[in-house]
N, C-alpha and C positions, 0 to 999 in steps of 0.2 A: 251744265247741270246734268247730272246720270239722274235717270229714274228710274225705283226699283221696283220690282214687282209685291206688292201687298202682300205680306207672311203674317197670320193665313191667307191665302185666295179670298178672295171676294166670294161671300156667296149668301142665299137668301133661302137655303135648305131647299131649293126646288132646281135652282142654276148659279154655276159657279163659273167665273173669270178667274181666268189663268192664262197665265203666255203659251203662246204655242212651242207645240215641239216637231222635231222630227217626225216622228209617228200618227200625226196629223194631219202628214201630205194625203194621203190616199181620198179622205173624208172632205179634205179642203179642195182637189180638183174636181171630187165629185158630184161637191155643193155648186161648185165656180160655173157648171153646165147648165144651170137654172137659167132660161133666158130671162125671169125675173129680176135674179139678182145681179144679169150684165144691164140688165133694162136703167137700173137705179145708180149702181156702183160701179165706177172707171174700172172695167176690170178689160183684160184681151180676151176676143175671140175667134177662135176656141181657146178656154185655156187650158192652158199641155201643165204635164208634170212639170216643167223646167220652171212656168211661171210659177207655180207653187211652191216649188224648190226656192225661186228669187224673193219670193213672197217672206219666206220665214226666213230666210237672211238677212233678209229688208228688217224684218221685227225686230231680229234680234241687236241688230247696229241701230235704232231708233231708240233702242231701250239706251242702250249705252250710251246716246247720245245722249239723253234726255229732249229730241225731238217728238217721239209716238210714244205713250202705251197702248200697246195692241193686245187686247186678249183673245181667245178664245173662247165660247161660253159653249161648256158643256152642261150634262148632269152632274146635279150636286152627289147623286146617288152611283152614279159612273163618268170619271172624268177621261174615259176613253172616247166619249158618245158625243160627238161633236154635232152641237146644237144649230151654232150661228157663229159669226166674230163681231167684234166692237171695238174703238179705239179714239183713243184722244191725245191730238195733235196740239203742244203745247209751245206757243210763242207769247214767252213774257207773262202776263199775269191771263192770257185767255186762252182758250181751249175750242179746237173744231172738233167734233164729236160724229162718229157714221159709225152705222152696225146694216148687218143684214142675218137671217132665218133663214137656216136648213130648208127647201120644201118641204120635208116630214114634220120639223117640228112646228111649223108656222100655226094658226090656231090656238098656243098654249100659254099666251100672253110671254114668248121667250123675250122678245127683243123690250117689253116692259121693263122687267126684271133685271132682265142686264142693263137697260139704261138708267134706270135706277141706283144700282150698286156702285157702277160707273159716275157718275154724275154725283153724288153722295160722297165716294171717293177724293175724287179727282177736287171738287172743292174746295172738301176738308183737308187732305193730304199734300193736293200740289199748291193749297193757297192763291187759286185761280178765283180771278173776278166774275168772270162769263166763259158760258161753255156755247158756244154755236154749235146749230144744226143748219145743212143747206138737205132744202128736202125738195123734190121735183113736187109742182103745182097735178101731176097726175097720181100722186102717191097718197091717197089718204087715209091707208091704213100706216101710214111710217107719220102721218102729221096728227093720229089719233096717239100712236105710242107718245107724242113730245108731248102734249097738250096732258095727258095723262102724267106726265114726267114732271109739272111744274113749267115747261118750257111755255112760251107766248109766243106770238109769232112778231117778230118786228121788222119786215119789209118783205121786199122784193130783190131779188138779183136775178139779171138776164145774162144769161153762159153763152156765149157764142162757141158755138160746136159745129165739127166739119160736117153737120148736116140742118145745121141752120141755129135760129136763135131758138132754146130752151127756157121758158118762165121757172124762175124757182124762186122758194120761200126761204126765208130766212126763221129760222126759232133760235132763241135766247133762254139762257137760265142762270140769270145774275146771283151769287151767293148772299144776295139779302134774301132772295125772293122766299117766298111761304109755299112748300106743297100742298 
């Protein structure tokens, strides 16, 4: 299955999903420096140009694949202004969902917004039963954005990671469910 990118972009007249593009490296390595966003999101570090480079390579053969949609969430008012990213990993009728916030723009309910759009979409459009989120047990301003989203949390999952065992949450957002 290909998946295509939503024409028009996704957007909520405050933030807009869009696939990324070339011209998005600079903004995306310089987000990727956030010990924040290494803290929560598999990313390398440091990460260099090149993994940004492999990064939007990566998107761009996930699309084609119909494995990832991965956006970009910029401003709806400048879709040059690279907000955060978001994306949903799609096997079968479910959906694994991760986004992270610019340090600039964090505070402006971005990652709400996009998961919203997102989630909204991806139910409607790709005919997914369930969207999961895995969210770390020390994150609870990313387990405020699901809970706000519709999402419930339905268990636990322990990641064994080369620096020990990590608690993490599982959230859900089944296409019955009521916002």
């Amino acid at each position: 299955m290909t998946l295509h990118p939503p024409t028009p972009a996704l957007t909520d007249g405050v933030v807009t999903l869009r696939p990324w593009r070339d011209d998005d490296l600079d903004q995306l390595v310089a987000a990727c420096q956030d010990p924040a966003i290494a803290r929560f999101i598999p990313i390398p570090v440091p990460y260099t140009v090149a993994d940004g480079r492999a990064y939007l390579e990566r998107t761009s053969r996930e699309w084609a694949s119909g494995a990832k949609a991965a956006f970009a969430i910029v401003a709806a008012d400048d879709d040059t202004r690279l907000l955060g990213a978001i994306n949903v990993a799609v096997v079968g009728a479910a959906g694994n969902s991760g986004y992270w916030v610019a340090p600039a723009a964090r505070g402006h309910q971005v990652a709400r917004r996009a998961l919203r759009l997102l989630t909204d979409w991806a139910l409607a459009e790709l005919d997914l039963g369930v969207i999961i989120l895995e969210i770390r047990a020390e994150n609870p301003a990313s387990m405020a954005v699901a809970i706000a989203c519709g999402y419930h949390e339905a268990g636990r999952l322990d990641v064994n990671l080369a620096t020990g065992t990590k608690g993490g949450l599982i959230f859900s957002r089944l296409a019955g469910d009521q916002r």
